[in-house]
C-alpha positions as CSV (number, residue, x, y, z in Angstrom):
1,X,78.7,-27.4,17.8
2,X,77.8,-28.5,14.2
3,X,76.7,-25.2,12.7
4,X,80.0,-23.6,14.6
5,X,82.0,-25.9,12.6
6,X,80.3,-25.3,9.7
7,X,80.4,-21.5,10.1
8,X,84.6,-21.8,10.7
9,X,85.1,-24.1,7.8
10,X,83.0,-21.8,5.2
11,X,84.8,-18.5,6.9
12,X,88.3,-20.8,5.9
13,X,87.1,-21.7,3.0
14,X,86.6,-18.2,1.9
15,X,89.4,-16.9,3.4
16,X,91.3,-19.5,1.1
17,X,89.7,-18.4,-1.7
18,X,90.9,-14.6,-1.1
19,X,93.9,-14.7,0.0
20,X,95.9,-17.7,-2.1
21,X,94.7,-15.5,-5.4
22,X,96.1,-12.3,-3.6
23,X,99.4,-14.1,-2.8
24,X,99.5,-15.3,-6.8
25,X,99.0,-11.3,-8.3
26,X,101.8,-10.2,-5.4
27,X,104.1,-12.8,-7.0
28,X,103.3,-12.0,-10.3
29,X,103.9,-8.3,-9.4
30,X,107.4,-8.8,-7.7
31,X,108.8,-11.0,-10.8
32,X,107.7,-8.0,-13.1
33,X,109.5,-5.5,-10.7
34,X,112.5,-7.9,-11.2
35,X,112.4,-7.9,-14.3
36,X,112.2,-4.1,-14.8
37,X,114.8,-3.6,-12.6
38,X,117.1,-5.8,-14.7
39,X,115.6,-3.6,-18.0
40,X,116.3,-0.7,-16.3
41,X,120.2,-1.7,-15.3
42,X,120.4,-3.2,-18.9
């Protein structure tokens, strides 16, 4: 039971550390796609 709950918390902890990065660059990505949009209407 220990080393299950040591296997899921180190599987969430590196799932944490993939994804919240991944969600970061997407967001960065969208606001430049704004923002070339509006260059591109302007």
């Amino acid at each position: 039971m220990d080393l299950q709950y040591m296997v899921l918390s180190t599987v969430n902890k590196i799932s944490d550390d993939i994804y919240y990065p991944l969600s970061n660059i997407r967001r960065i990505f969208m606001k430049q796609k704004i923002l070339s949009i509006f260059e591109i209407i302007i």
